[in-house]
N, CA, C and O of each residue as an XYZ file, in Angstrom:
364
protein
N      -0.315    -29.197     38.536
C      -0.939    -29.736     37.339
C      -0.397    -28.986     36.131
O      -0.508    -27.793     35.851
N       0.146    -29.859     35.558
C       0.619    -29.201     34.076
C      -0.491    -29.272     32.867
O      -1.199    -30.270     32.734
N      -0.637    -27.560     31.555
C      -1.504    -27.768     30.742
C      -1.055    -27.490     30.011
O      -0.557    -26.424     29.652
N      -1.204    -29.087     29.355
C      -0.760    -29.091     27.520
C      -1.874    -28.860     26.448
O      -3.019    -29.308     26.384
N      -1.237    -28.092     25.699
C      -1.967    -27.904     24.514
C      -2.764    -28.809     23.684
O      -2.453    -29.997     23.778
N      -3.621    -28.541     22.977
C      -3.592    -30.121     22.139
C      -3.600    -29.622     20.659
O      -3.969    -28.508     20.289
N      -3.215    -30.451     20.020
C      -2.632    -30.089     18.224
C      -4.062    -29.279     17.581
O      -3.942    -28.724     16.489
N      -5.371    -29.239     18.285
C      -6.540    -28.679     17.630
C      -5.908    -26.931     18.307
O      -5.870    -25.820     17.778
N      -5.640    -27.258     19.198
C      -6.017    -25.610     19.961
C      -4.187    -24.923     19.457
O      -4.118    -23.696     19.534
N      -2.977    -25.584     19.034
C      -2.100    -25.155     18.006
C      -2.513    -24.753     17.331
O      -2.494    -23.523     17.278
N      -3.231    -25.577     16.261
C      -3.495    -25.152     14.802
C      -4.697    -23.976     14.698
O      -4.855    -23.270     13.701
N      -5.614    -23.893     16.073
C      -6.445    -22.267     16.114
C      -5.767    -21.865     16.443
O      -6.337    -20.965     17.059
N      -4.466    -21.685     16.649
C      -3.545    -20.303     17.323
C      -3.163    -19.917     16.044
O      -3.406    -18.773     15.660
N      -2.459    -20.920     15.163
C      -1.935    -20.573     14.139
C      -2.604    -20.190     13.016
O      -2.115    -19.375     12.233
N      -3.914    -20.804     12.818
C      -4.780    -20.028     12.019
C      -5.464    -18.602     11.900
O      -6.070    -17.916     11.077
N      -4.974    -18.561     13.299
C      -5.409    -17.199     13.746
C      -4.669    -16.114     13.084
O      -4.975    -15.158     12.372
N      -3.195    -16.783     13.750
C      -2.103    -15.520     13.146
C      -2.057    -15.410     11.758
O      -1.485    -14.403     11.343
N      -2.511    -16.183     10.931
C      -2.569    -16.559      9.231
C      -3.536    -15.160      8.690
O      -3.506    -14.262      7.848
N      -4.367    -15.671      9.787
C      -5.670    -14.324      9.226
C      -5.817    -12.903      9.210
O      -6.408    -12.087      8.503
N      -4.814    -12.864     10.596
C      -4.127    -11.208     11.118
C      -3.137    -10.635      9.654
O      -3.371     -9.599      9.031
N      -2.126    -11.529      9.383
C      -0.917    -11.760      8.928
C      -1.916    -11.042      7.154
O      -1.586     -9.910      6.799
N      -2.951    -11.765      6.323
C      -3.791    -11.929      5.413
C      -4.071    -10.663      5.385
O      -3.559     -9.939      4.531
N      -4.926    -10.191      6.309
C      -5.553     -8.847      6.496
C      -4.597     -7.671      6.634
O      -4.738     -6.617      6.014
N      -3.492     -7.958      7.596
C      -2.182     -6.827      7.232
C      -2.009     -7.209      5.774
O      -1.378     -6.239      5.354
N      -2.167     -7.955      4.836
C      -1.228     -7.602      3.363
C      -2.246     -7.333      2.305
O      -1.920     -6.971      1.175
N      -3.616     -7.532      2.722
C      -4.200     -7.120      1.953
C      -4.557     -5.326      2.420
O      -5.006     -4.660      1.487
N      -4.500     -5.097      2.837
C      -4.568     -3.212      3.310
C      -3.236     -2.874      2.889
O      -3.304     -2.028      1.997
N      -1.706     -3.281      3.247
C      -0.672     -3.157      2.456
C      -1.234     -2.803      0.761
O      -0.987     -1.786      0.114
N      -1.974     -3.892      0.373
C      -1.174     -4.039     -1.065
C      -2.529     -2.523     -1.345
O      -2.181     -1.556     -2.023
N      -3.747     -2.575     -0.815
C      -4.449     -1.399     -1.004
C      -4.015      0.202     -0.802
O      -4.348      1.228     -1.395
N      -3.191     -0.046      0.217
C      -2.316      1.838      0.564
C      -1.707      1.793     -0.582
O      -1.845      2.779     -1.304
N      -0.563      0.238     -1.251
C       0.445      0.838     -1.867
C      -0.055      0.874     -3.391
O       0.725      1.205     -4.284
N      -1.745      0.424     -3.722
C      -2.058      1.465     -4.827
C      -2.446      2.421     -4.706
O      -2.624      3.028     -5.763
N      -2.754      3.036     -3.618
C      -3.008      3.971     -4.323
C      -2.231      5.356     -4.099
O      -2.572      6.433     -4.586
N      -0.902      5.081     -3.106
C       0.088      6.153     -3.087
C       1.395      5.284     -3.951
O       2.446      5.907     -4.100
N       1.342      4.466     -4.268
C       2.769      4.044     -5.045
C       3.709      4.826     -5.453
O       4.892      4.881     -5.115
N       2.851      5.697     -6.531
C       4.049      6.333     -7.196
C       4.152      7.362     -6.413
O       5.326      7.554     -6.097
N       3.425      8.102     -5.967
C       3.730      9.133     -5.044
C       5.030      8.918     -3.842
O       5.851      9.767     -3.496
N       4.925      7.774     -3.453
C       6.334      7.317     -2.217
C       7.294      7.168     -3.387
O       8.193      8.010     -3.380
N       7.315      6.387     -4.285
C       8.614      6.261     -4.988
C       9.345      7.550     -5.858
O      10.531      7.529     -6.188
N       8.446      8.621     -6.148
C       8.339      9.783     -6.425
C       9.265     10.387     -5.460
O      10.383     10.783     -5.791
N       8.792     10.457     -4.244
C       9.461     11.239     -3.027
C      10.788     10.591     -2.702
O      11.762     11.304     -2.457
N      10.866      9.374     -2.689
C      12.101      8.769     -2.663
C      13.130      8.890     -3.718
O      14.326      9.008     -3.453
N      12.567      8.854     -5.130
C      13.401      9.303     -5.818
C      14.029     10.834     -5.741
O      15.076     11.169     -6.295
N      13.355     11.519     -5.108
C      13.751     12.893     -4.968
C      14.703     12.995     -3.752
O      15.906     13.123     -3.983
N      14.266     12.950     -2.488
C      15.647     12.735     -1.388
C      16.944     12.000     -2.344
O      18.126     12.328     -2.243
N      16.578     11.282     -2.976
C      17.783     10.383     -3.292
C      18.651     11.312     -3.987
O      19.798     11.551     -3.609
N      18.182     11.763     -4.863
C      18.634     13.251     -5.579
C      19.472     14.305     -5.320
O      20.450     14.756     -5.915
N      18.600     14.763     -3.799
C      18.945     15.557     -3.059
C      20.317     15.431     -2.389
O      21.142     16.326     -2.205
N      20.395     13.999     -2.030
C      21.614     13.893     -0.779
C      22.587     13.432     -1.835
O      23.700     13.298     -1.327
N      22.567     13.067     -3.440
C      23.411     13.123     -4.025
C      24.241     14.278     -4.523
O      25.268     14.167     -5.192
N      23.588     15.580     -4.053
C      23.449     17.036     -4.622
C      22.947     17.570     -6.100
O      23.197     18.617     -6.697
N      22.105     16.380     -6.463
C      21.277     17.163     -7.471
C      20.311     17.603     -6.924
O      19.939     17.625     -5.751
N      19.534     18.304     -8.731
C      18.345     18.948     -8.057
C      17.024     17.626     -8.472
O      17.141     16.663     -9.231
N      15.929     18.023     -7.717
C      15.431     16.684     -7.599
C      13.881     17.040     -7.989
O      12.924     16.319     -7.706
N      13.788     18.639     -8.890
C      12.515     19.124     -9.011
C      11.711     18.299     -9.912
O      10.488     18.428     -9.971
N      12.333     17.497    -10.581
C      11.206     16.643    -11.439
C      10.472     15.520    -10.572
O       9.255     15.443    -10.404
N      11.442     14.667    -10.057
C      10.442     14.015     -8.997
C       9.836     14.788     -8.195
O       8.841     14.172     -7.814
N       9.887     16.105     -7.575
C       9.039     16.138     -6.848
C       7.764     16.887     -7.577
O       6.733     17.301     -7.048
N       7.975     16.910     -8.309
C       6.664     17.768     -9.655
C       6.001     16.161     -9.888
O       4.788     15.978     -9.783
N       6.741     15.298    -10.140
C       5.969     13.582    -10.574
C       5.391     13.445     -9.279
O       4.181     13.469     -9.504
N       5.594     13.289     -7.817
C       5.257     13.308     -6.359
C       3.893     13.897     -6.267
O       2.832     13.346     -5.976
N       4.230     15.541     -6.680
C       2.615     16.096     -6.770
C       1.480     15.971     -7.283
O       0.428     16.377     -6.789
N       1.674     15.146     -8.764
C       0.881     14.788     -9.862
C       0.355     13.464     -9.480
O      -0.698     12.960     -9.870
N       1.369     12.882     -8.529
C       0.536     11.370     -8.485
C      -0.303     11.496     -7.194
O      -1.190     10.668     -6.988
N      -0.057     12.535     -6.278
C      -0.887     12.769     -4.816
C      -1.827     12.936     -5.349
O      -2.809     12.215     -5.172
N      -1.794     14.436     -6.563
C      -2.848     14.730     -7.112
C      -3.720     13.500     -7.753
O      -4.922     13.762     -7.774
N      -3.450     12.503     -8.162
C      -4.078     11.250     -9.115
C      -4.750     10.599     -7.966
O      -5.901     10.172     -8.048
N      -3.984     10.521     -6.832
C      -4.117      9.635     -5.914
C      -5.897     10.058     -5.126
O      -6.665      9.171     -4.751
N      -6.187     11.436     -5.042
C      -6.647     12.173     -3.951
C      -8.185     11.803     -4.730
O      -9.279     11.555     -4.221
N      -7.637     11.906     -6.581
C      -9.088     11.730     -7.288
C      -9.448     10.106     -7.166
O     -10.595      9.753     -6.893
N      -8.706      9.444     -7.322
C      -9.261      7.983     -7.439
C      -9.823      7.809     -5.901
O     -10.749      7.030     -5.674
N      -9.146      8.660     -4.757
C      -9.862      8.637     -3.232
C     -11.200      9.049     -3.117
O     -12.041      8.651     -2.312
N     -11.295      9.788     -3.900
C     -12.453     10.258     -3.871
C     -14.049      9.360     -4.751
O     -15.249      9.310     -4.480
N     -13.332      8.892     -5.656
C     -14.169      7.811     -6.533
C     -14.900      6.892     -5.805
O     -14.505      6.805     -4.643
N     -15.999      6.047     -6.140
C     -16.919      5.235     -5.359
C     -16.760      4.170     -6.282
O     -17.293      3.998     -7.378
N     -15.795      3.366     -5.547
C     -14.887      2.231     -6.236
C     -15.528      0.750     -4.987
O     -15.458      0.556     -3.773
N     -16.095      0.033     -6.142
C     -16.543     -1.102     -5.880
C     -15.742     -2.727     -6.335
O     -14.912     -2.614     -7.237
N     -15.910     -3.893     -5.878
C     -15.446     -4.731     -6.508
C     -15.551     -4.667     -8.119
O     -14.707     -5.019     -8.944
N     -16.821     -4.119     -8.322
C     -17.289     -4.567    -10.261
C     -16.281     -3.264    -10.771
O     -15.596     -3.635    -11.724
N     -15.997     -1.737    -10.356
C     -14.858     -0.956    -11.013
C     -13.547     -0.794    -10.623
O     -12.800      0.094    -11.033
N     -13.227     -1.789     -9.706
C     -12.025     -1.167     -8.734
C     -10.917     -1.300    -10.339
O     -10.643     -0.208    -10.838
N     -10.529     -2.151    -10.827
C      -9.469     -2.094    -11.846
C      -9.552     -0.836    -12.697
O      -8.501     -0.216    -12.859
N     -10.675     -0.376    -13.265
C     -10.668      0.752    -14.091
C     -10.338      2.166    -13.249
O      -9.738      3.174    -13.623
N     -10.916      1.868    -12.069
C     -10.903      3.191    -10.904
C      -9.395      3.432    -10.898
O      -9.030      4.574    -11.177
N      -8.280      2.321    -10.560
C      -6.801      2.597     -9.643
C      -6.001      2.554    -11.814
O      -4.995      3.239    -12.001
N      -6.403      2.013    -12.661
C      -6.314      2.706    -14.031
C      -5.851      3.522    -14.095
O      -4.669      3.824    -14.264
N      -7.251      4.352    -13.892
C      -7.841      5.664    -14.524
C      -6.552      6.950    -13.656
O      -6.315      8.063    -14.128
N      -5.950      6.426    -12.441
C      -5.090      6.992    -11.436
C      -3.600      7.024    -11.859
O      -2.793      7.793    -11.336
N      -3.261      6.081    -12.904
C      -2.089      5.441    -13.481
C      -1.042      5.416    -12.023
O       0.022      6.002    -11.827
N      -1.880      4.429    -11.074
C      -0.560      4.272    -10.075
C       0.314      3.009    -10.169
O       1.294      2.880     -9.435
């Protein structure tokens, strides 16, 4: 006996993966405020590095934004302040 699908029980497979897919990019786009500049910070600095400069300003910008980062972590950030909260972080 062969079992075929039927176009309802496709389209819950695929809605499914839509929602997984949704929820990975919304936690994405949440990590990458609030370390942004801090990764691009650090990246700009290796980049530096393996060019043989020196790369102490990014990594002084790196520390300042962990540092920004660690206070807005700490904040009790709701839907009604989240914009002023990740602001106030300048990430």
């Amino acid at each position: 006996m062969k079992y075929f699908r039927t176009t309802a029980q496709n389209g819950q497979g695929m809605t499914e993966y839509i929602i997984i897919v949704a929820l990975i990019a919304v936690a994405a786009i949440g990590v990458y405020s609030l370390l942004g500049k801090t990764v691009r910070s650090q990246v700009s600095g290796i980049a530096h590095e393996v060019s043989g400069q020196s790369a102490s300003q990014q990594l002084n910008t790196a520390r300042a934004a962990a540092r920004r980062s660690g206070t807005v972590a700490r904040q009790d950030v709701t839907l009604g302040n989240y914009d002023e909260s990740t602001e106030s972080g300048n990430n």
